[in-house]
N, C-alpha and C positions, 0 to 999 in steps of 0.2 A: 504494500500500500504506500502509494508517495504523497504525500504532503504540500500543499501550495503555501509557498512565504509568505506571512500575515506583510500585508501593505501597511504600509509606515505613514501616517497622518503628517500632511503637512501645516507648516505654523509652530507654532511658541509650543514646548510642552507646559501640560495646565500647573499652576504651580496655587499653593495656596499664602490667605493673607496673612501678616503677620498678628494683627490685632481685631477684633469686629468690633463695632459701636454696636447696643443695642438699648431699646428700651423696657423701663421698668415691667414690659409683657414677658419678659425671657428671666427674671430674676428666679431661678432656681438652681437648684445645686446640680442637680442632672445635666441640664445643660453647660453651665461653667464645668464639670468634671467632662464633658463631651468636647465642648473645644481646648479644654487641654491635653488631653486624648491626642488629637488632632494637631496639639504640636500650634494654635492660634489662641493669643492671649485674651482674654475674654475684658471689654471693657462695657459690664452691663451695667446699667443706675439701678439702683438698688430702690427697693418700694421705701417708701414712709421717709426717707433719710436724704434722698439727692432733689434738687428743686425742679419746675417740670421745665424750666425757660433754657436748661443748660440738655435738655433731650435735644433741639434743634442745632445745637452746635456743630456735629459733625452727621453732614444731609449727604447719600450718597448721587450722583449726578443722577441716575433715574429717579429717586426719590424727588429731586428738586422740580425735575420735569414734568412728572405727573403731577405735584401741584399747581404749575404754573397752567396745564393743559383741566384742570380742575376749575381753574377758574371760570373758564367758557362754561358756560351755565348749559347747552345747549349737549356737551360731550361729558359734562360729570356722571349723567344718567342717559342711557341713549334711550330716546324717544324714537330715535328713525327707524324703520322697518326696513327700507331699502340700501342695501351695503353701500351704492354707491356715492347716497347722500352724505351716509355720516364719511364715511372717508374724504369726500369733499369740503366737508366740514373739520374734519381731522387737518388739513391740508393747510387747510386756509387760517386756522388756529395756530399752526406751525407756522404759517409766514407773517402770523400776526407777531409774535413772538421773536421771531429774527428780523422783523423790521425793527421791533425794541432798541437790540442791541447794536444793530448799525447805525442806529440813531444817534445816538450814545457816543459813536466814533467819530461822526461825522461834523 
């Protein structure tokens, strides 16, 4: 029986983080014993004891995204039925948002 060479992924091999931010929802022992495990230092706020204003401190770049795209009142809940609306809406939401920031340069 011969054997076919497993194909080699191209790209970055996946590597993990060194530390996670999380909030007071993940404050258990299980989980901090899971990402040390894992070799990732666990930096979760602790219930009753950390304040809630320093949770926002470290937003990961999807996290930020999804609430700027939160704000369009129209896409926080999808009401359209038809995919090609709300993607049209999706779209335009996005250029709403990178016109922000060119703005800003310019």
């Amino acid at each position: 029986m011969r054997f076919r060479p497993c194909l080699a992924l191209s790209g970055r091999p996946p590597s993990r983080p060194d530390k996670l931010h999380a909030n007071q929802g993940y404050d258990f022992a299980r989980c901090r014993r899971h990402l040390r495990k894992r070799g990732i230092g666990p930096r979760i706020a602790h219930r009753g004891i950390e304040k809630k204003h320093h949770l926002g401190k470290h937003r990961w770049v999807v996290e930020r995204t999804h609430a700027w795209l939160a704000a369009f009142g129209k896409l926080r809940i999808r009401f359209e039925r038809r995919l090609d609306i709300h993607l049209a809406l999706l779209t335009l939401a996005c250029a709403v948002i990178c016109s922000r920031f060119v703005e800003e340069f310019c």
